[in-house]
Backbone of each chain as ProteinMPNN parsed JSONL, in Angstrom:
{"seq_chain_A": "XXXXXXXXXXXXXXXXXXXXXXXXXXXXXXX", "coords_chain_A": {"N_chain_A": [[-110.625, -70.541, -206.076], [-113.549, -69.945, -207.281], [-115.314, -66.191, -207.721], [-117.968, -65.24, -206.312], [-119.488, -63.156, -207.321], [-119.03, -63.215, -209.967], [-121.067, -64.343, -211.31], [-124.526, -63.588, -211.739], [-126.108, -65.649, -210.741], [-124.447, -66.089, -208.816], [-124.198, -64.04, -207.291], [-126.557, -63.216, -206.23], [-127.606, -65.62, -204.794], [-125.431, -65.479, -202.256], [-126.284, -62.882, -201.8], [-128.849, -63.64, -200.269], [-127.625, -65.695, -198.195], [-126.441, -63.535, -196.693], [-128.434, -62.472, -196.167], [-129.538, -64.442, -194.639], [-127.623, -64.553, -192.161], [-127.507, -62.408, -191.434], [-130.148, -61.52, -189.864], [-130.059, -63.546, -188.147], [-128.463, -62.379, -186.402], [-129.678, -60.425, -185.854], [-131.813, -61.488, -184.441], [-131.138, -62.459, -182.836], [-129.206, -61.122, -181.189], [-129.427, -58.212, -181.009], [-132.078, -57.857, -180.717]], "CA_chain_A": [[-112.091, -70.498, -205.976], [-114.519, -68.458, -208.472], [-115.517, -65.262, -207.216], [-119.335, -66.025, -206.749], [-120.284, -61.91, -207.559], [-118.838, -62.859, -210.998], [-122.343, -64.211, -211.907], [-125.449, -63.197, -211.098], [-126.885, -66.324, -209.505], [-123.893, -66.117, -207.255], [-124.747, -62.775, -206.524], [-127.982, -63.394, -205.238], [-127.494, -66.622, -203.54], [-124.333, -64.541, -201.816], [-127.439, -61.966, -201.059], [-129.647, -64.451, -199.481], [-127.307, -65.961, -197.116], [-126.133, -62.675, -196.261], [-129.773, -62.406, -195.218], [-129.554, -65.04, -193.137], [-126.415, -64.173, -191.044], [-127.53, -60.867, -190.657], [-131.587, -61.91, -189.849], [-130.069, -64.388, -187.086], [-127.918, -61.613, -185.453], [-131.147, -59.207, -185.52], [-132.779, -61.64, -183.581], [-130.358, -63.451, -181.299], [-128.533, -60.528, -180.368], [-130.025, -57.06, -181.27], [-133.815, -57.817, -180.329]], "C_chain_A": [[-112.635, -69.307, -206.769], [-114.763, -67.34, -207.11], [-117.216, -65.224, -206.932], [-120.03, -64.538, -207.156], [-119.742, -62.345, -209.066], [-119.93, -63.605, -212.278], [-123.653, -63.942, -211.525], [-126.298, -63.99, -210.314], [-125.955, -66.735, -208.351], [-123.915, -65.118, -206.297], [-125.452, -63.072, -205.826], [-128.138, -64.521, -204.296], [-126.801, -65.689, -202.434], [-125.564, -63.678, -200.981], [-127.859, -62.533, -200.061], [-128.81, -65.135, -197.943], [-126.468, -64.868, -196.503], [-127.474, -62.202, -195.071], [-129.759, -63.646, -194.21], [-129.008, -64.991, -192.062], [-127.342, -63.207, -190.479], [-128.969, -61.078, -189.808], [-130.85, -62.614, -188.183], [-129.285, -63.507, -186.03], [-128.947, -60.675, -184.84], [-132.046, -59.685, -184.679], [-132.448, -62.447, -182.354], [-129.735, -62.262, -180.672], [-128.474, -58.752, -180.384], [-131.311, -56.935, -180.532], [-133.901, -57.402, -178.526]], "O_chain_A": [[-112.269, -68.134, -206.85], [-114.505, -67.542, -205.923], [-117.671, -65.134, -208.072], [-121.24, -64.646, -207.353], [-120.202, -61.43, -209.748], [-119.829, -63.558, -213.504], [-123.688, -64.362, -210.368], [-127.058, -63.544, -209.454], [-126.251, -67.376, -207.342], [-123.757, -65.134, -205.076], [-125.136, -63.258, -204.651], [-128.693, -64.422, -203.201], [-127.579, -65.11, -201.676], [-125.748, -63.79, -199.769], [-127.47, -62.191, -198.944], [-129.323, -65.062, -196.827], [-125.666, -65.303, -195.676], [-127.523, -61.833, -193.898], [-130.016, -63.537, -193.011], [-129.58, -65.284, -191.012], [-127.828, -63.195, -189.348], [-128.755, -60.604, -188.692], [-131.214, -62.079, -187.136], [-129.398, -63.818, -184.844], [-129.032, -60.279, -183.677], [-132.912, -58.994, -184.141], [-133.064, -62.885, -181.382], [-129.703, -62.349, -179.445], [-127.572, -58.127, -179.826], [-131.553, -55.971, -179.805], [-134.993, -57.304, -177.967]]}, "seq_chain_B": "XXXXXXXXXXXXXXXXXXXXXXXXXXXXXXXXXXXXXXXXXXXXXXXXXXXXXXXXXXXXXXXXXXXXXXXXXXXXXXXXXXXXXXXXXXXXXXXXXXXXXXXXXXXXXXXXXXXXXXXXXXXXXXXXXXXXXXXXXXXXXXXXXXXXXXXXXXXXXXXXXXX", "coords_chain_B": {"N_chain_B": [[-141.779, -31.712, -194.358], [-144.913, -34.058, -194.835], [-145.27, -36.999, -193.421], [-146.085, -39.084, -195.268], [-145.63, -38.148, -197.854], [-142.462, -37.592, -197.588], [-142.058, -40.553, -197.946], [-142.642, -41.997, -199.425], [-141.899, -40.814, -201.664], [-139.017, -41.312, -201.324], [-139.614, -43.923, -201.284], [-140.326, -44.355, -203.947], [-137.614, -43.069, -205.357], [-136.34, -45.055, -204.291], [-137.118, -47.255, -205.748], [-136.111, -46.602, -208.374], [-133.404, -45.951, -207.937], [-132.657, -48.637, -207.184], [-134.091, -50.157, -209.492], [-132.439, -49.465, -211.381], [-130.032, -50.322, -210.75], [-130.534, -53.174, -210.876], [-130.796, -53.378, -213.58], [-128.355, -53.025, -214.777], [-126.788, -54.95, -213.686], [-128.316, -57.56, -214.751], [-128.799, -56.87, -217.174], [-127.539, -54.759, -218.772], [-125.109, -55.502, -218.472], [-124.656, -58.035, -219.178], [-125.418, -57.973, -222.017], [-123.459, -55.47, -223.036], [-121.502, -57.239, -223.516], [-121.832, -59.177, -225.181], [-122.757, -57.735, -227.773], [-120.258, -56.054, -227.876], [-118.874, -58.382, -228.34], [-120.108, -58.161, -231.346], [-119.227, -55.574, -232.266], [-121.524, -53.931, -231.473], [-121.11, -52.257, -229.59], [-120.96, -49.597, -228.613], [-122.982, -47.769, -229.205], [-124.355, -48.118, -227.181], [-122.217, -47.662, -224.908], [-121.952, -44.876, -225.159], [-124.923, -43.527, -225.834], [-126.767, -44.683, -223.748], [-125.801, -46.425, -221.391], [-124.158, -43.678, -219.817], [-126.743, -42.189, -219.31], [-128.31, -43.565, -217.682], [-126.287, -44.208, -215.399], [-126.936, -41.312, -215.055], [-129.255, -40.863, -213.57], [-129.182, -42.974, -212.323], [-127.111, -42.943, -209.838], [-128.365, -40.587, -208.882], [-130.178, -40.444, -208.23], [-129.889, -42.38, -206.043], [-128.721, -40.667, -203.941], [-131.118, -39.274, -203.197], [-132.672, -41.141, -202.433], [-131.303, -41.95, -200.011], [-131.172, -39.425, -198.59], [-134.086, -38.937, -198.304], [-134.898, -41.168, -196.702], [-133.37, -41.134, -194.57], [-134.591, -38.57, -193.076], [-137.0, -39.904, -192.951], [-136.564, -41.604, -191.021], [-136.449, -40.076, -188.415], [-138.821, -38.458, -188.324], [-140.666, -40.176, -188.08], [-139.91, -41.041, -185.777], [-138.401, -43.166, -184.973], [-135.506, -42.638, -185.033], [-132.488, -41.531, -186.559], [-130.138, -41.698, -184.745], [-130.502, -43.636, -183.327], [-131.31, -45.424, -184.928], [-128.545, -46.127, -186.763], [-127.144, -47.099, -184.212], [-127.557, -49.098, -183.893], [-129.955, -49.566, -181.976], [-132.233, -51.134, -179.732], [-135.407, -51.501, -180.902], [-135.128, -50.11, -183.047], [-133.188, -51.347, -184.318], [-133.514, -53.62, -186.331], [-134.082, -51.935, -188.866], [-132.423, -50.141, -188.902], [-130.284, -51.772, -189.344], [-131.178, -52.081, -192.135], [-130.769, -49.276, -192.764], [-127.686, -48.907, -192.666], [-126.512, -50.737, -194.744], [-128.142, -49.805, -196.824], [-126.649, -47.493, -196.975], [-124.099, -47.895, -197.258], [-124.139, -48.422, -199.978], [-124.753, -46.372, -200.979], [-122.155, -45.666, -200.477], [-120.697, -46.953, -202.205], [-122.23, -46.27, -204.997], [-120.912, -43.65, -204.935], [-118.564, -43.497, -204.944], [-117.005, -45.654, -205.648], [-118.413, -47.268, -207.972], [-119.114, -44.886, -209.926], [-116.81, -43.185, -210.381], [-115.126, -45.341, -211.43], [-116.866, -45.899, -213.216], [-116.614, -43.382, -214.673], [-113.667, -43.858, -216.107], [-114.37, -45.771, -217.435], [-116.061, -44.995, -219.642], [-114.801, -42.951, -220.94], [-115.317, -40.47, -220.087], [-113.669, -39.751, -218.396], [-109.81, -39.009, -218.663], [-108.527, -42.1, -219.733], [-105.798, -44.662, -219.583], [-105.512, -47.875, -221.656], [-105.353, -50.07, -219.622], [-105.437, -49.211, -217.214], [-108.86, -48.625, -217.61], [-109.31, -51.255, -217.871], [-108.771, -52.178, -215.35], [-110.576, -50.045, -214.143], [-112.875, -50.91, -214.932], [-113.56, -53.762, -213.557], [-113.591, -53.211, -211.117], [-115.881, -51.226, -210.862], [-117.445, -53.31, -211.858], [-117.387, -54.936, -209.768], [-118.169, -54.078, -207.588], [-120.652, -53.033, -208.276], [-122.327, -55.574, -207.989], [-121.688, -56.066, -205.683], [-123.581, -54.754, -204.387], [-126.003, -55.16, -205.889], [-125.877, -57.759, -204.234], [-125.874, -56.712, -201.507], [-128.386, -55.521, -201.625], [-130.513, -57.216, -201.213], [-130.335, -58.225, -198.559], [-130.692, -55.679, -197.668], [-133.586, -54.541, -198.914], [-135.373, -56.417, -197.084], [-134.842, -55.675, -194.406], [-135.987, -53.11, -194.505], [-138.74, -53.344, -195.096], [-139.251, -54.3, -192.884], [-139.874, -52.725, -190.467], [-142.531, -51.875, -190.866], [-143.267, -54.469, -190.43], [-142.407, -55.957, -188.652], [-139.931, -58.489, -187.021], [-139.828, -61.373, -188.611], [-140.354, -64.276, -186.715], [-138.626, -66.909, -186.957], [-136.99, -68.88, -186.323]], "CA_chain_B": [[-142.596, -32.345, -194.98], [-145.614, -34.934, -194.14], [-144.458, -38.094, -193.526], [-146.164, -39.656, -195.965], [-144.704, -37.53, -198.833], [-141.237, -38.633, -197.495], [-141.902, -41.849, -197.479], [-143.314, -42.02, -201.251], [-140.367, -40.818, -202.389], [-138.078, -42.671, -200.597], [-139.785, -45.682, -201.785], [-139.828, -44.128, -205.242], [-136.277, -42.69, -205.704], [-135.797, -46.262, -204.498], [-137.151, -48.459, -206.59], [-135.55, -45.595, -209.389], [-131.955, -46.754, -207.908], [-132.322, -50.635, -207.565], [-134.45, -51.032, -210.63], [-131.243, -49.454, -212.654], [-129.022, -51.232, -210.849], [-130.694, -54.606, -211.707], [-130.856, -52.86, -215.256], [-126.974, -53.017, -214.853], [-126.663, -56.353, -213.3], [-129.341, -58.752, -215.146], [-129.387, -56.534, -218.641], [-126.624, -54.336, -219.388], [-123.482, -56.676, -218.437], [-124.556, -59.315, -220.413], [-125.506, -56.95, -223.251], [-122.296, -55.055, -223.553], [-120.329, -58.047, -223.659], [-122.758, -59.298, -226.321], [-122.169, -55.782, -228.466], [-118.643, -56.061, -228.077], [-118.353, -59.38, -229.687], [-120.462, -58.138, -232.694], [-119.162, -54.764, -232.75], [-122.218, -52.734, -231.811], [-121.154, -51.733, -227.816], [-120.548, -47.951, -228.851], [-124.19, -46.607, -228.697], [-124.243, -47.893, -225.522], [-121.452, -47.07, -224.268], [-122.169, -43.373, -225.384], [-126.009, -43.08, -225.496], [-127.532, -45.515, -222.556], [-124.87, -46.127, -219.977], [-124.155, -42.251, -219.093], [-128.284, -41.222, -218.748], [-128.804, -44.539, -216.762], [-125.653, -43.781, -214.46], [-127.241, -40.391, -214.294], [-130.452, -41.216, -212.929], [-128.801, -44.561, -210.855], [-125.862, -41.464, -208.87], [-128.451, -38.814, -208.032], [-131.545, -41.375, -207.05], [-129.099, -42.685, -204.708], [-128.677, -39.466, -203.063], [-132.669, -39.088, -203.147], [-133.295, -42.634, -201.319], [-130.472, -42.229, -198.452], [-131.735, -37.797, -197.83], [-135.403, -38.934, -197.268], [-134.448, -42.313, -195.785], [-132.779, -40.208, -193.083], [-135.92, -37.719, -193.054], [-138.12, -40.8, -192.359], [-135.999, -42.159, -189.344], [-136.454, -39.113, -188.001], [-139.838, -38.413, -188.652], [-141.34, -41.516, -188.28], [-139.616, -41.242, -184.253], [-137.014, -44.219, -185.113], [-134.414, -41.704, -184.755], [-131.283, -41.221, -187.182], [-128.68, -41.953, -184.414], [-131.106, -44.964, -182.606], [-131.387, -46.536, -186.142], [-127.482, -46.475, -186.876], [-126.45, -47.518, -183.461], [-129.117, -50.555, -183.871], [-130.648, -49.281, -180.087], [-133.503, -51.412, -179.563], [-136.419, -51.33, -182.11], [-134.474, -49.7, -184.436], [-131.63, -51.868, -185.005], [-133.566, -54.082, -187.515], [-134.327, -50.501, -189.619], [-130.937, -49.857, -188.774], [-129.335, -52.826, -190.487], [-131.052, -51.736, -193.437], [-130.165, -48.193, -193.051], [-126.476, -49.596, -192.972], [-126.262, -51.698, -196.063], [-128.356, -48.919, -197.735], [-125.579, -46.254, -196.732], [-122.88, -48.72, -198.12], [-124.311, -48.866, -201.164], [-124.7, -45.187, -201.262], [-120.681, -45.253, -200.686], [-120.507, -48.109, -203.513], [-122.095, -45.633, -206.228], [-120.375, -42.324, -205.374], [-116.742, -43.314, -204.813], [-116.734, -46.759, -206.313], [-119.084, -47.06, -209.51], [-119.3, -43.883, -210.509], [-115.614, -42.687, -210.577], [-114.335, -45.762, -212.74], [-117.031, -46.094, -214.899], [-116.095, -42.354, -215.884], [-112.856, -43.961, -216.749], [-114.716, -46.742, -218.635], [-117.363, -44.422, -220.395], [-114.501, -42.129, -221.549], [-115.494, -39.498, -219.631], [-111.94, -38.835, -218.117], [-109.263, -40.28, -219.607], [-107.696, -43.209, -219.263], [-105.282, -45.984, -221.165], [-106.382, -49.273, -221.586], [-104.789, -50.68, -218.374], [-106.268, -48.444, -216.351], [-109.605, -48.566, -218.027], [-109.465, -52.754, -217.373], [-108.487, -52.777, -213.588], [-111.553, -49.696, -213.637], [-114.137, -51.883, -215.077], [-113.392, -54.393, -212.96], [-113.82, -52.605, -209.741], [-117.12, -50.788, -210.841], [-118.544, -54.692, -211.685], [-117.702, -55.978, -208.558], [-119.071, -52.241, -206.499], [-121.968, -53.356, -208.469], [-122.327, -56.858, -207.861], [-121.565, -55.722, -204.334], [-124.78, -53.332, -204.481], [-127.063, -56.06, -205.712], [-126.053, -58.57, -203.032], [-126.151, -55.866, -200.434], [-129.672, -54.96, -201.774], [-131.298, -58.78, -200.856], [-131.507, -57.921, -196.999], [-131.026, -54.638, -197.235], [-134.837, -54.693, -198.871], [-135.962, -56.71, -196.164], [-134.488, -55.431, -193.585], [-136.547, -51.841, -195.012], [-139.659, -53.46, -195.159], [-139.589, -54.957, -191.494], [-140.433, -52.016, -189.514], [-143.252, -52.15, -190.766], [-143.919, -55.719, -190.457], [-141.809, -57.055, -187.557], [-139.162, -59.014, -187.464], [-140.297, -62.826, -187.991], [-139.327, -65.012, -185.838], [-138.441, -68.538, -187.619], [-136.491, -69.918, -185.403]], "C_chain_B": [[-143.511, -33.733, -193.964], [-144.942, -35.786, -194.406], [-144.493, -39.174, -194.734], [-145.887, -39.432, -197.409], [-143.258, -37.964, -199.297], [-141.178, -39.678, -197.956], [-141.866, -42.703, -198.642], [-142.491, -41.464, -202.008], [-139.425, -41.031, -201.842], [-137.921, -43.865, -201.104], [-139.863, -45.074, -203.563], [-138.191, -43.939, -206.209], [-135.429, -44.357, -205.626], [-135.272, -47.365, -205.22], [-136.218, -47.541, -208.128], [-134.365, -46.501, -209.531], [-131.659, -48.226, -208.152], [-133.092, -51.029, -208.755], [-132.999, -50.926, -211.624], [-130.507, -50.224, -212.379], [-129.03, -52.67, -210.693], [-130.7, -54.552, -212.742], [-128.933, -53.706, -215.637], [-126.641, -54.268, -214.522], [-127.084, -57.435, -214.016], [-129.047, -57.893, -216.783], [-127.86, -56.501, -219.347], [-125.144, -54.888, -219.275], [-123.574, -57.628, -219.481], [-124.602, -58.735, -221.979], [-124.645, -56.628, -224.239], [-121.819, -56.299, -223.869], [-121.094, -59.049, -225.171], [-122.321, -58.453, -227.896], [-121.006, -56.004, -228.675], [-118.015, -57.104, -228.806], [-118.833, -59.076, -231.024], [-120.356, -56.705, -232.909], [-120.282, -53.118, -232.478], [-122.097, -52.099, -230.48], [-121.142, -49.773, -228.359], [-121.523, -47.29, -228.707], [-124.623, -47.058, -227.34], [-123.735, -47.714, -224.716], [-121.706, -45.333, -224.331], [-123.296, -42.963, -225.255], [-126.577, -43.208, -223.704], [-126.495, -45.622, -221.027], [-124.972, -44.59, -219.095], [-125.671, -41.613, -218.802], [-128.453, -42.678, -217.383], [-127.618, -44.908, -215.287], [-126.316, -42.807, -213.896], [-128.464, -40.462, -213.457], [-129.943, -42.213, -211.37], [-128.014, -43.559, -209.795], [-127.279, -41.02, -208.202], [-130.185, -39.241, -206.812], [-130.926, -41.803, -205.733], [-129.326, -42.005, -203.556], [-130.249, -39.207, -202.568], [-132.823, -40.237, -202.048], [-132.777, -42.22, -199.804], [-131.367, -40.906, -198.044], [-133.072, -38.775, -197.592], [-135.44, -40.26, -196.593], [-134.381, -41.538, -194.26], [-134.027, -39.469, -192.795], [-136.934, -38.828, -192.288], [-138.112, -41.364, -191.133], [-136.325, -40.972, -188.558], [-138.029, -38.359, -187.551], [-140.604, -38.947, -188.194], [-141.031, -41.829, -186.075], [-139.552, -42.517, -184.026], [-135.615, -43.8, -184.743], [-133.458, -41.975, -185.494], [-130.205, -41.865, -186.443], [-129.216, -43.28, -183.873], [-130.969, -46.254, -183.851], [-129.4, -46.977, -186.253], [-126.45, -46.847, -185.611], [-127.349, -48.929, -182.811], [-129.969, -50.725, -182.378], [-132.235, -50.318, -180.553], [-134.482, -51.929, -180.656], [-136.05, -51.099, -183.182], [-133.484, -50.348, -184.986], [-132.075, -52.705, -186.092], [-133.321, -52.787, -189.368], [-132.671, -50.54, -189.791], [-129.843, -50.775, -190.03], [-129.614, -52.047, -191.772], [-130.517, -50.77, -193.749], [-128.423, -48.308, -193.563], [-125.939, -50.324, -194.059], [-126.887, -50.77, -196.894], [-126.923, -47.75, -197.833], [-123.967, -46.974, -197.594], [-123.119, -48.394, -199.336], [-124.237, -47.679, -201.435], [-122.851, -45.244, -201.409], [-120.438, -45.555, -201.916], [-120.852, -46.849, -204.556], [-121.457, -44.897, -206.354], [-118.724, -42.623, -205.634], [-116.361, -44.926, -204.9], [-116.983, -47.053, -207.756], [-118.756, -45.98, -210.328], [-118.2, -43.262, -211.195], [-114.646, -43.924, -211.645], [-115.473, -45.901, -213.754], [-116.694, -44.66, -215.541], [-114.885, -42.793, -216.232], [-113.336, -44.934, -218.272], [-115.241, -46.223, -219.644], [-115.889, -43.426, -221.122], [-114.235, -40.828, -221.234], [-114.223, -38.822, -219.285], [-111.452, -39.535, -218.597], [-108.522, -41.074, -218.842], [-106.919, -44.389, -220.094], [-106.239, -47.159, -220.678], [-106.003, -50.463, -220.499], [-105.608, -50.011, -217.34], [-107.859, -48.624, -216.277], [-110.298, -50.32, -217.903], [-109.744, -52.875, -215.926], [-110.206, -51.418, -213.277], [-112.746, -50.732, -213.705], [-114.416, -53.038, -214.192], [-113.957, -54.175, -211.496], [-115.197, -52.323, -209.759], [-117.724, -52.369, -210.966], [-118.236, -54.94, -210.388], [-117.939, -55.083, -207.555], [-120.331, -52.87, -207.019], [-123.248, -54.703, -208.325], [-122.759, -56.994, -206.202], [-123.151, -55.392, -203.841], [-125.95, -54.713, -204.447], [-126.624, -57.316, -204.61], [-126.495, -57.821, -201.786], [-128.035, -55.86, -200.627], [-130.696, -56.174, -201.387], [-131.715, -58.136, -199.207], [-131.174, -56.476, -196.594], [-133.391, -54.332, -197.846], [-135.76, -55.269, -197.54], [-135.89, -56.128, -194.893], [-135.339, -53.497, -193.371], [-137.86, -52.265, -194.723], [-140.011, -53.979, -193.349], [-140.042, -54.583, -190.381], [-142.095, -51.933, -189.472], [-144.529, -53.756, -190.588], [-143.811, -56.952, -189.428], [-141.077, -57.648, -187.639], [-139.932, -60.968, -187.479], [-139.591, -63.543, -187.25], [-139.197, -66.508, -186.181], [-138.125, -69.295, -186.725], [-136.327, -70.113, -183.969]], "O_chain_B": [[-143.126, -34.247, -192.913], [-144.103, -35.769, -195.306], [-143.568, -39.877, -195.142], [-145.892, -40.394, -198.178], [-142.821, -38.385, -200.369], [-140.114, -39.938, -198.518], [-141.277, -43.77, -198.821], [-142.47, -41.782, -203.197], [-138.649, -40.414, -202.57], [-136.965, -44.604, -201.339], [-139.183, -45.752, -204.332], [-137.811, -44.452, -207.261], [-134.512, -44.809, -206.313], [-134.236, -48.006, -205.394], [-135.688, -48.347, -208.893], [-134.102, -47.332, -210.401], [-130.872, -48.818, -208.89], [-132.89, -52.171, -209.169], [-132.538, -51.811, -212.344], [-130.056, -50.978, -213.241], [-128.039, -53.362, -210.462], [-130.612, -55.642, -213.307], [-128.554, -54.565, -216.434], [-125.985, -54.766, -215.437], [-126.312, -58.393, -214.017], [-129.169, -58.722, -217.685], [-127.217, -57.328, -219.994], [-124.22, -54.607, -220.039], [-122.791, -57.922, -220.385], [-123.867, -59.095, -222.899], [-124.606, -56.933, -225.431], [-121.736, -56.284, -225.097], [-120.352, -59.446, -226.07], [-121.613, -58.833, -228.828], [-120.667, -56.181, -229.845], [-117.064, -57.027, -229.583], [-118.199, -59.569, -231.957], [-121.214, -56.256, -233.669], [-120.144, -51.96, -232.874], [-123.023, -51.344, -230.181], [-121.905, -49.088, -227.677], [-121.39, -46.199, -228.152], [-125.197, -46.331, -226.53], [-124.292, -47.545, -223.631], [-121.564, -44.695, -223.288], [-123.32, -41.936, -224.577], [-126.73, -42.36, -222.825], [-126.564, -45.002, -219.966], [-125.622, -44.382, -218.071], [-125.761, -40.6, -218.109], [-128.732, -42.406, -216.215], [-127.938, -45.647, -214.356], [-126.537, -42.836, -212.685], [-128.337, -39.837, -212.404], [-130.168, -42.195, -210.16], [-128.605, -43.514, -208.716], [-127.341, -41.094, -206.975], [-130.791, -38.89, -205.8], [-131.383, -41.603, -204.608], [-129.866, -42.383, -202.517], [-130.399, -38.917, -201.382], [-133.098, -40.005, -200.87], [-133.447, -42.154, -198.773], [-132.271, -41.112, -197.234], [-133.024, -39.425, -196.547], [-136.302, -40.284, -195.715], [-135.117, -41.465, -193.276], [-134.626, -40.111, -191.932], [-137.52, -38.599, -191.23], [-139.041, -41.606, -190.362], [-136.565, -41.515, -187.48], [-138.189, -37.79, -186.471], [-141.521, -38.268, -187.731], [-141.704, -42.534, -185.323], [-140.26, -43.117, -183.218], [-134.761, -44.529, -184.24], [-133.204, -43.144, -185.206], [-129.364, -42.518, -187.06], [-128.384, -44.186, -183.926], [-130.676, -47.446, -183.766], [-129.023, -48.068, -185.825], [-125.233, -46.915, -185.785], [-127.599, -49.437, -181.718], [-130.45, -51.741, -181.875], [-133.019, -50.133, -181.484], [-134.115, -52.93, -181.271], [-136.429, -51.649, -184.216], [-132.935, -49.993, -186.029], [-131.253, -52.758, -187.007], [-132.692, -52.898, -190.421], [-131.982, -50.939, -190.73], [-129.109, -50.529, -190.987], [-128.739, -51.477, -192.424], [-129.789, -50.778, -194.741], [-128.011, -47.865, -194.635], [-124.714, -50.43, -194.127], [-126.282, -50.701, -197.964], [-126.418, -47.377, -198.892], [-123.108, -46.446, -198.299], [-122.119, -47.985, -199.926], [-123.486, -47.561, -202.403], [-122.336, -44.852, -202.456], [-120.033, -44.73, -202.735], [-119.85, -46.315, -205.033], [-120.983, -44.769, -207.483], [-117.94, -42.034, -206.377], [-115.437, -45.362, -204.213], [-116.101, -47.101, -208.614], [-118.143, -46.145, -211.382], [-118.337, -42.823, -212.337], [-113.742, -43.588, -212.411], [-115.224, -46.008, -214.955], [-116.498, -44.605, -216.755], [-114.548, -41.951, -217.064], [-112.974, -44.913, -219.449], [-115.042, -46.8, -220.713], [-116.242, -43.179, -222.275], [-113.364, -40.11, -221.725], [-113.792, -37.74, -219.683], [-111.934, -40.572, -219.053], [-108.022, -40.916, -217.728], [-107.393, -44.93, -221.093], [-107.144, -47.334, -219.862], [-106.38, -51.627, -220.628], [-106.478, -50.623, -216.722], [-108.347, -48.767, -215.156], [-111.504, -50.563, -217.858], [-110.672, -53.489, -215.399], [-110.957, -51.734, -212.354], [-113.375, -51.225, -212.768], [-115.609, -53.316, -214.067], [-114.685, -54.97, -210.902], [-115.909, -52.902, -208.938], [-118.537, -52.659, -210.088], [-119.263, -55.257, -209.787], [-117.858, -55.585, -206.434], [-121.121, -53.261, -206.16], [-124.468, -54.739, -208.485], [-123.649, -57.639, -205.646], [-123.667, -55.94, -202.867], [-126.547, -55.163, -203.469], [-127.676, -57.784, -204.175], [-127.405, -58.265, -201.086], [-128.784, -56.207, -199.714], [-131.866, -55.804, -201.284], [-132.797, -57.748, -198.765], [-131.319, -56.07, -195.44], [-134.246, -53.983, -197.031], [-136.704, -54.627, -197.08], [-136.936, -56.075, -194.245], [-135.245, -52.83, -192.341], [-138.374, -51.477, -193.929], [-141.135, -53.893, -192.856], [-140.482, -55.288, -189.473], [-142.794, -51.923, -188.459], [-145.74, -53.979, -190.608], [-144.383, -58.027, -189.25], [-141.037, -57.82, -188.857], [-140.394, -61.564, -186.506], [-138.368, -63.483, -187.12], [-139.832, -67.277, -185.46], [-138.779, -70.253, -186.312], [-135.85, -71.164, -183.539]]}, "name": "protein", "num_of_chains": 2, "seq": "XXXXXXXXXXXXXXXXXXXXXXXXXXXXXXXXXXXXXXXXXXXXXXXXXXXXXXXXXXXXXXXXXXXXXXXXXXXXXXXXXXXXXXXXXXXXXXXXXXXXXXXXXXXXXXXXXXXXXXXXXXXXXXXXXXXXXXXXXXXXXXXXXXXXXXXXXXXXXXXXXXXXXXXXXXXXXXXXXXXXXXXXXXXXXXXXXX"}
C-alpha cells in the first residue's frame, strides 16, 4: 500500500479524517 | 504581557510557521525535484531552503512560548489544557498536535535537512534515508496542522456539535 503522506492530496485527506476521529472523541468522550 | 499582544503573535508567528511549511509542502518539493531534473536545484538548495528553514525552526518556538502564555493567561490553564480537563481539552487537543509538530521541526526536520542542505556532512546514503525522514516529519506537520487549526480556533467558537 502507497504511503498516502507521499502526496499532498493524501496528506490532507489523511488531515481531515484525522479531524474527524479526533472531533468525535472531543465530543463523545472529553466534553 | 496583555493578552491581546500574546495572542497577535501567537497567531502571527503562526501563520509565519504553517505558511512556510505549506511553502515546503505545496511549492518547494515539487520544485526541487523539478530543478534537479534540469539541473538548476543548487540556488535553492543554498540560497532559499536554509533562510526559509530559518524562519520555519525559530517561528515554531515563537507559536508554542506564547501559545503556552495564552493558556495561561487567557485562565485555560497550561496543565488543564494538556490533561484535556474539561473545557480545555478541545484547546488542549490542539495544544497537543501543535507541541508534536514543534517536536517534528526541532529533532526531526531540522537535523536531517542539515544533512541534506550540506550543512553537516554526510555521504550520499545517509543524505537519502535523511531526506526521506525530514519529507515524511513534514508531511507529518501538514496533516497534523488540519485539526490542529481547528481545534485552535474552537475555544473561541465552541465545539460544534454535528452529530
Amino acid at each position: 500500500m502507497k504511503n498516502p503522506l507521499d502526496t499532498l492530496w493524501g496528506t490532507i485527506i489523511s488531515g481531515l479524517i484525522l479531524l474527524v476521529i479526533l472531533y468525535v472523541i472531543a465530543t463523545k468522550f472529553l466534553h | 504581557m496583555e493578552l491581546i499582544l500574546d495572542r497577535w503573535l501567537h497567531i502571527w508567528a503562526g501563520v509565519t510557521w504553517v505558511g512556510l511549511l505549506y511553502y515546503f509542502n505545496a511549492v518547494q518539493v515539487q520544485g526541487l525535484a523539478a530543478a534537479r531534473a534540469d539541473g538548476t536545484n543548487a540556488g535553492i538548495t543554498k540560497h532559499i531552503a536554509p533562510r526559509a528553514l530559518l524562519w520555519f525552526r525559530w517561528a515554531a518556538i515563537v507559536t508554542w512560548i506564547t501559545g503556552a502564555i495564552y493558556l495561561e493567561r487567557a485562565g485555560i490553564g497550561f496543565v488543564n489544557a494538556f490533561l484535556l480537563r474539561g473545557g480545555a481539552a478541545p484547546i488542549g487537543i490542539g495544544a497537543w498536535l501543535g507541541t508534536i509538530m514543534l517536536f517534528n521541526v526541532w529533532f526531526l526536520i531540522w537535523p536531517n535537512q542539515k544533512k541534506v542542505l550540506g550543512i553537516v556532512p554526510a555521504d550520499d546514503a545517509a543524505k537519502a534515508k535523511a531526506a526521506r525522514v525530514a519529507f515524511l516529519a513534514s508531511r507529518t506537520n501538514t496533516m497534523l496542522s488540519i485539526p490542529m487549526l481547528f481545534f485552535m480556533i474552537v475555544n473561541a467558537h465552541g465545539l460544534p456539535r454535528i452529530f
